[in-house]
C-alpha positions as CSV (number, residue, x, y, z in Angstrom):
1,X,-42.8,-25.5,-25.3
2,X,-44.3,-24.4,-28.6
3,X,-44.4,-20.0,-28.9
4,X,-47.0,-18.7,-30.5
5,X,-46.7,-14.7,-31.9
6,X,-50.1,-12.8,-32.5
7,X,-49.3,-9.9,-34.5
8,X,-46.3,-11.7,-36.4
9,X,-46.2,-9.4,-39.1
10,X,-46.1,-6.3,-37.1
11,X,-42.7,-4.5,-36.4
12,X,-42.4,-6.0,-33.1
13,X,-43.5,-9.3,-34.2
14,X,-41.6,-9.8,-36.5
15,X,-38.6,-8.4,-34.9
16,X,-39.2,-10.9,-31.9
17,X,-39.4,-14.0,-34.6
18,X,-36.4,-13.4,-35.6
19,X,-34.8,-12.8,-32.7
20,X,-36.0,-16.0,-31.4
21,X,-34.5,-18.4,-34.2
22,X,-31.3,-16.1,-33.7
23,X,-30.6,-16.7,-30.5
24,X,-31.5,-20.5,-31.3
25,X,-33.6,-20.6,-27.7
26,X,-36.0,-22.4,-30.1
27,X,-34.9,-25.6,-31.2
28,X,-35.7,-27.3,-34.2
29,X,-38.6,-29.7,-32.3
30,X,-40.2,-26.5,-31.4
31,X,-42.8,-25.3,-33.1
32,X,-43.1,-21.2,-33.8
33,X,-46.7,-20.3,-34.9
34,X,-46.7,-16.8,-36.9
35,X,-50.3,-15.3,-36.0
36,X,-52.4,-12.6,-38.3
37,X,-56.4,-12.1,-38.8
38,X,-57.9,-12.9,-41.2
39,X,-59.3,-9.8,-43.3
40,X,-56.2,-7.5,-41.8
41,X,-53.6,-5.6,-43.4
42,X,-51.1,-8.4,-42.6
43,X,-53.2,-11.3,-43.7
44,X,-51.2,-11.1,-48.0
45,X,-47.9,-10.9,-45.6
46,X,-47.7,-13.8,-43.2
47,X,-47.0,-16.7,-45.7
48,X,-44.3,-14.6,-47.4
49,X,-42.6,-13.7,-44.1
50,X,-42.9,-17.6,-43.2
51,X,-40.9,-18.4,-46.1
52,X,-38.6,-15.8,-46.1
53,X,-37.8,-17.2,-42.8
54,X,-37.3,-20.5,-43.9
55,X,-34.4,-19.2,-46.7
56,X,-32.7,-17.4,-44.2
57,X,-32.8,-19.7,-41.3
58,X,-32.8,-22.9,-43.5
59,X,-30.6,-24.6,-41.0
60,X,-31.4,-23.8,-37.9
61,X,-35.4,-22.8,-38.2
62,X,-38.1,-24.7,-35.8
63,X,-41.2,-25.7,-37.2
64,X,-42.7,-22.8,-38.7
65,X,-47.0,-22.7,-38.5
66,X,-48.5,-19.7,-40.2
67,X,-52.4,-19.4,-39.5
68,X,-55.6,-16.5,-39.7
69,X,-58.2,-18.2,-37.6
70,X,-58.0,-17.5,-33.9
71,X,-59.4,-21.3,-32.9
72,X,-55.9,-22.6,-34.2
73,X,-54.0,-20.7,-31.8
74,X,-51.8,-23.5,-30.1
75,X,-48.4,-22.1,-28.4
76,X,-47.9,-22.7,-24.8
77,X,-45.9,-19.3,-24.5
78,X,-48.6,-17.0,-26.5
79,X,-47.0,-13.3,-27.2
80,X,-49.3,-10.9,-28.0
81,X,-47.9,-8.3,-29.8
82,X,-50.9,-7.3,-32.6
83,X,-52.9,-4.0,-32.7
84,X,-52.7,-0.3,-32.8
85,X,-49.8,1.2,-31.4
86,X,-48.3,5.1,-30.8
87,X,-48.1,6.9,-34.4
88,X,-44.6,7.6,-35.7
89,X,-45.5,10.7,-36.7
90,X,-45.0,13.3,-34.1
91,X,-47.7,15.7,-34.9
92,X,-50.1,12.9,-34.6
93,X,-51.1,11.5,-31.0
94,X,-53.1,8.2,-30.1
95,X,-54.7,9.2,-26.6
96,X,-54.1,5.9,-24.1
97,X,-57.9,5.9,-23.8
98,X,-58.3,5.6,-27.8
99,X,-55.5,2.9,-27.7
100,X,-57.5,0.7,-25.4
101,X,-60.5,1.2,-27.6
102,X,-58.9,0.3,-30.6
103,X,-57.3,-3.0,-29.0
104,X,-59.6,-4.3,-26.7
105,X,-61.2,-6.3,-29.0
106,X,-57.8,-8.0,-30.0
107,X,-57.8,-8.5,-26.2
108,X,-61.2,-10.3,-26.0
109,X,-61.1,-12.2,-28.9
110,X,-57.6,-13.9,-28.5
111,X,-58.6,-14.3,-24.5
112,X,-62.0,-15.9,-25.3
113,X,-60.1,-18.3,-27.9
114,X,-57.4,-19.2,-25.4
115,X,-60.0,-20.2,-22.9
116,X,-62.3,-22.4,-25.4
117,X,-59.9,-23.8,-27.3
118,X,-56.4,-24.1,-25.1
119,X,-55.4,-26.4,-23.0
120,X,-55.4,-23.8,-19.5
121,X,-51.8,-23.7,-18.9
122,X,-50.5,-21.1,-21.6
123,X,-48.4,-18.9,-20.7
124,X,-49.5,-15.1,-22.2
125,X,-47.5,-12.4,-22.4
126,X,-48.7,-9.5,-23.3
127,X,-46.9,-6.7,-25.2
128,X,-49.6,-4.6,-26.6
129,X,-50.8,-1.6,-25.2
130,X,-52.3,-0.6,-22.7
131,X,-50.7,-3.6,-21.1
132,X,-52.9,-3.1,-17.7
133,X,-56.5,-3.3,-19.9
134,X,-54.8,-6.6,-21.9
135,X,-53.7,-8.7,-18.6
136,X,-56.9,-7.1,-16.5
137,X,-59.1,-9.1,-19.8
138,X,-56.9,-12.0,-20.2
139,X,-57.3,-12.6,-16.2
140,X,-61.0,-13.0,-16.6
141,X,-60.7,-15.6,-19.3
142,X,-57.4,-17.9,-17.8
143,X,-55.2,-18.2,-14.9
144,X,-53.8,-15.0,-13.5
145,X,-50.7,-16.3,-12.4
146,X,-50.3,-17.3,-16.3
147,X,-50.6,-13.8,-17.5
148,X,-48.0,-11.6,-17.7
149,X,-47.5,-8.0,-18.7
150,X,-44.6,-7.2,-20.1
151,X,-44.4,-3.5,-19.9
152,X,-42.7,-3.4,-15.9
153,X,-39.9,-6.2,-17.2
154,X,-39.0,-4.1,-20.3
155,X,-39.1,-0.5,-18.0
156,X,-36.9,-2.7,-15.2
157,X,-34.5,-3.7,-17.8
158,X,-34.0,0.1,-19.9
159,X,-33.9,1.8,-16.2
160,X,-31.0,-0.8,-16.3
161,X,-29.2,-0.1,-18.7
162,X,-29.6,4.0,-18.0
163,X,-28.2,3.5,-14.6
164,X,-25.7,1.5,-16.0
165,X,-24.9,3.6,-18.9
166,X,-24.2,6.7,-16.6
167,X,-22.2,4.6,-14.0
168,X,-19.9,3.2,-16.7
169,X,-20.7,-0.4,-16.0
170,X,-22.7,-3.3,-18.1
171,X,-26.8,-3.5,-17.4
172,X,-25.9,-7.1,-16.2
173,X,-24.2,-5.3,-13.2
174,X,-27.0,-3.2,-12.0
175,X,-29.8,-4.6,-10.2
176,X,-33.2,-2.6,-9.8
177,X,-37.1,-2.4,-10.9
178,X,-39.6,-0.2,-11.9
179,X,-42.9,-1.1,-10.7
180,X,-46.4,0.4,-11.6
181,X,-47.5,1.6,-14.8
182,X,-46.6,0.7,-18.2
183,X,-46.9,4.2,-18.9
184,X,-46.5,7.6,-17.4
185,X,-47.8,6.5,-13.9
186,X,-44.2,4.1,-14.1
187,X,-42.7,3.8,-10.3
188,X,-38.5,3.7,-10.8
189,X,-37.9,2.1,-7.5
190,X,-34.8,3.5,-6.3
191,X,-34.7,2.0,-2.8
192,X,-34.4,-1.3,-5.1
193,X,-31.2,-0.1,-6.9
194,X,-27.8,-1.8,-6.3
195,X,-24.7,-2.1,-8.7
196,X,-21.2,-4.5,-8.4
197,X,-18.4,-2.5,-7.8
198,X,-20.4,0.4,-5.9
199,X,-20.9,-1.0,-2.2
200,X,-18.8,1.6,-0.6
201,X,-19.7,5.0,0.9
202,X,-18.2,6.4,-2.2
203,X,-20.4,4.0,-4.7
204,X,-23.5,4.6,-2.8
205,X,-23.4,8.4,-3.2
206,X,-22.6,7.6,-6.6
207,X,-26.1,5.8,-7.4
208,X,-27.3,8.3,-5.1
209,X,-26.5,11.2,-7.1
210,X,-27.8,9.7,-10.0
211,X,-31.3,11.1,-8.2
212,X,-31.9,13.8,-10.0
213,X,-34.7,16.6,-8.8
214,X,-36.0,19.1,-11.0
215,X,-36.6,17.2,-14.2
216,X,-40.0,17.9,-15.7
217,X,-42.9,15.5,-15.3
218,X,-43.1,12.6,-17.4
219,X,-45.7,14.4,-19.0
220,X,-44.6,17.4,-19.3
221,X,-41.2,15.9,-20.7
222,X,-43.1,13.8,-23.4
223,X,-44.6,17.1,-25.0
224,X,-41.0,18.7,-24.3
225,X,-39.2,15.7,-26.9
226,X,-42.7,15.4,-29.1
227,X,-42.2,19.5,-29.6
228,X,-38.2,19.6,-29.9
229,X,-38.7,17.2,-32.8
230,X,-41.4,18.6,-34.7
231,X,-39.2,22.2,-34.7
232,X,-36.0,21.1,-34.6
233,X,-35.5,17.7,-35.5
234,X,-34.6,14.0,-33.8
235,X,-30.7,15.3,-33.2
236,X,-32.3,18.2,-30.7
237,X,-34.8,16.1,-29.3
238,X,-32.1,13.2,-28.4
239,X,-29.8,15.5,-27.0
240,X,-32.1,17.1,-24.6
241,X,-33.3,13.8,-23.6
242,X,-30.1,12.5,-22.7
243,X,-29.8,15.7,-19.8
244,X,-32.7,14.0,-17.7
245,X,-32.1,11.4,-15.3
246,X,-31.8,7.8,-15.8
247,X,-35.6,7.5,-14.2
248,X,-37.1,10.0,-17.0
249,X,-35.1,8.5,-20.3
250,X,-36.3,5.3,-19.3
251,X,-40.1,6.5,-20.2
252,X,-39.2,8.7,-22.8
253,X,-36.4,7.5,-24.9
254,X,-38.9,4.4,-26.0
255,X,-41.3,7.4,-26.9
256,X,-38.6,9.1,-28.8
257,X,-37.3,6.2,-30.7
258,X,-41.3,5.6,-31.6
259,X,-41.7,9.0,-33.3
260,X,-38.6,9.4,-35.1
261,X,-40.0,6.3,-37.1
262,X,-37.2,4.0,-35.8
263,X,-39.9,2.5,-33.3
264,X,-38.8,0.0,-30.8
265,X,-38.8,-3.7,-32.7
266,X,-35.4,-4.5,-31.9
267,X,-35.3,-3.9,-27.9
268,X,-38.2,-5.2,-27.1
269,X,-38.0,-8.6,-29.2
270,X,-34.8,-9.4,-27.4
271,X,-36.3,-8.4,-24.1
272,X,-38.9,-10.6,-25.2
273,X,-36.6,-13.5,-25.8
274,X,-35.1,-13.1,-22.8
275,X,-38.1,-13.6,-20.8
276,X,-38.8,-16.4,-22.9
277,X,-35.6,-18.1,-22.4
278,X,-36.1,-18.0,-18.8
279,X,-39.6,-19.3,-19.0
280,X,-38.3,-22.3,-21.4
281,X,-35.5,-23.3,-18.8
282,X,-37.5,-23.7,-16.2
283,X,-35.4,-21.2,-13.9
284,X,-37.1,-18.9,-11.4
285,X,-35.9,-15.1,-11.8
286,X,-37.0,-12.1,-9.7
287,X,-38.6,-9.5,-12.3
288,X,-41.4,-7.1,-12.7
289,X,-44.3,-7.4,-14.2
290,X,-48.5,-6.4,-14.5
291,X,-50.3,-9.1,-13.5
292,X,-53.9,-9.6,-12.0
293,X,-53.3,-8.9,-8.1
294,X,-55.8,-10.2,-5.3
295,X,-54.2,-8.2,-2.7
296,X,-51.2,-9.8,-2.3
297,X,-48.9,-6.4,-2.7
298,X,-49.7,-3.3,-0.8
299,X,-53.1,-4.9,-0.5
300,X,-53.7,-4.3,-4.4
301,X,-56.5,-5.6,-5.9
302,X,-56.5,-5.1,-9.4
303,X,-53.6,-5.0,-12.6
304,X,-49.9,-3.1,-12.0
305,X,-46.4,-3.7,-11.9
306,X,-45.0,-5.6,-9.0
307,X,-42.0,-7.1,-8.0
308,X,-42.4,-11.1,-8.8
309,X,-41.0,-14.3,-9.4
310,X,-41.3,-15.6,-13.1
311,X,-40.8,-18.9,-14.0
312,X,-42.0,-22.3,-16.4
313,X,-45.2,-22.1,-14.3
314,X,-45.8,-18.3,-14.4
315,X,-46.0,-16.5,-11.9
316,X,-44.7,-18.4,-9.0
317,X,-45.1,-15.8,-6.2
318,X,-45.0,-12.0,-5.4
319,X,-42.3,-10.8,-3.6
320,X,-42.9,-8.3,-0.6
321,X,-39.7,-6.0,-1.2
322,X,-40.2,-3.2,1.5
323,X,-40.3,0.2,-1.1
324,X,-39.6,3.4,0.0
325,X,-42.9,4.9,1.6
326,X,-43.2,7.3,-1.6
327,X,-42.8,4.3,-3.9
328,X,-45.1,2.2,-2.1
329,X,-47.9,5.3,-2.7
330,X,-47.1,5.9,-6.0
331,X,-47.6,2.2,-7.1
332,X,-50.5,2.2,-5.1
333,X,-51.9,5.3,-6.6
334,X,-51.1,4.1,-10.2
335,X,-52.9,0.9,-9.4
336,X,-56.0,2.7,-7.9
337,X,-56.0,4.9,-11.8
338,X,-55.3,1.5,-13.9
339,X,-58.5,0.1,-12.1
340,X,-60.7,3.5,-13.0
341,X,-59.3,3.0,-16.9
342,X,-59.7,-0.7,-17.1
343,X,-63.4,-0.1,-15.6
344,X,-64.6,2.0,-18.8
345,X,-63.6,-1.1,-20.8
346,X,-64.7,-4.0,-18.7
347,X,-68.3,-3.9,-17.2
């Protein structure tokens, strides 16, 4: 299967092309297209970043395609990772409203390309934000159960590694998803949460405990960390981070990397290749993900995070885990707002 990386040159792209001649899941027969547009800021980059590439991965590289025009878009696993993204800076702010304006038509133009000029059974995964608006207008242009929104399997796997951080354990030992937005609206499903080692009565009110109340909203807590590092710097705003529960660092610590200029390159491309890995072996793994839903969770019709079964083909099925009744709500209710947004952009 040939991957294909819009936005190649971005830090996430480019992070995630690496990555995926690192962890050689992309053999030499493979081809890995590098994506820009033509007329963009990236456009004098991509050729150098192919060949800097090749020098460094001389041995081990795939085929390497570098192209501008949309119409030679020709990956089976398509990643789009291009457009506007959250400012570093953290006295600036990029409303989610004005983010979906500014990438939208990123969304329309790669979706209208794939369904001219591909062959129907790519596989998209879609990183950009807002995830919800990309998936809802990649739906309307291909398969649904081909389009995938990455932002529930990279919450599911840093609510992971939280948990798993506090319980002393590795993220490989702690099973649980968060469902819902990509984005404040995120559902941390608890009732899902299970780790090896903590069966007993003991472990359960362990991961119980981990439940913390009186946190501030994820709202709320955003402007708390975006504040604390304007006055008093990304040491203060870390370490008051680190006293919410798991559930609350798993939406803000990405937003905290983002603004202290790190950004988040390096954890999402090897989530990224992860995913892709799975899709490549053909193996079926339970995940969560926005996708396009006809009612098949919670009676859901429109895009959100869901529990579902990922493999070669896509999406193979949903899964009908029985949430909590305040989980099921809230994933309903952040469904129910993702469809109002999506509707200002799709008529």
């Amino acid at each position: 299967m040939d991957v294909s990386i819009v936005g190649a040159c971005g830090s996430i792209g480019r992070q995630a092309a690496v990555s995926l001649i690192e962890s050689r899941v992309l053999q030499p027969s493979i081809r890995l297209q590098l994506v820009e547009c033509r007329g963009g800021p990236s456009e004098r980059a991509l050729l150098g970043f192919a060949a800097d590439l090749q020098d460094a991965y001389a041995e081990t590289i795939p085929e390497i395609d570098a192209v501008l025009d949309p119409e030679d878009l020709l990956g089976d696993i398509i990643i789009i990772a291009a457009g506007a993204t959250v400012p570093c800076d953290p006295h600036k702010d990029l409303p989610r409203r004005l983010l979906a304006e500014a990438n939208r038509p990123l969304f329309q133009t790669y979706a209208k390309v794939i369904s001219e000029y591909g062959h129907g059974e790519e596989i998209v995964l879609v990183v950009s934000n807002p995830v919800e608006l990309g998936v809802a207008i990649f739906a309307r242009h291909h398969p649904r159960s081909r389009v995938i929104g990455m932002g529930g399997y990279l919450d599911t796997l840093r609510f992971r590694c939280e948990i798993a951080n506090e319980l002393g354990i590795r993220r490989q030992n702690v099973q649980g998803l968060v469902l819902g937005e990509h984005g404040a609206a995120m559902v941390p499903c608890w009732s899902t949460v299970s780790a090896f080692g903590f069966d007993s009565k003991d472990g359960r009110d362990r991961l119980k405990s981990l439940r913390r109340s009186g946190d501030p909203s994820p709202t709320d807590a955003l402007d708390e960390i975006r504040h604390i590092m304007i006055d008093r710097g990304a040491e203060a705003a870390f370490a008051r981070l680190n006293q919410y529960g798991a559930d609350l660092r798993t939406y803000v610590k990405p937003f905290a990397a983002q603004i202290s200029g790190a950004k988040t390159p390096l954890g999402t491309a090897e989530m990224i290749v992860r995913l892709v890995e799975t899709i490549m072996s053909g193996n079926q793994t339970l995940a969560a993900a926005q996708i396009a839903l006809e009612g098949e969770f919670l009676g859901i019709h429109g895009v959100t995070g869901v529990p579902v079964v990922l493999s070669n083909r896509g999406v193979e099925r949903v899964e009908p885990l029985q949430l909590w009744s305040e989980e099921a709500d809230a994933v309903v209710a952040a469904a129910a707002a993702a469809q109002v947004a999506i509707g200002e952009f799709i008529r």
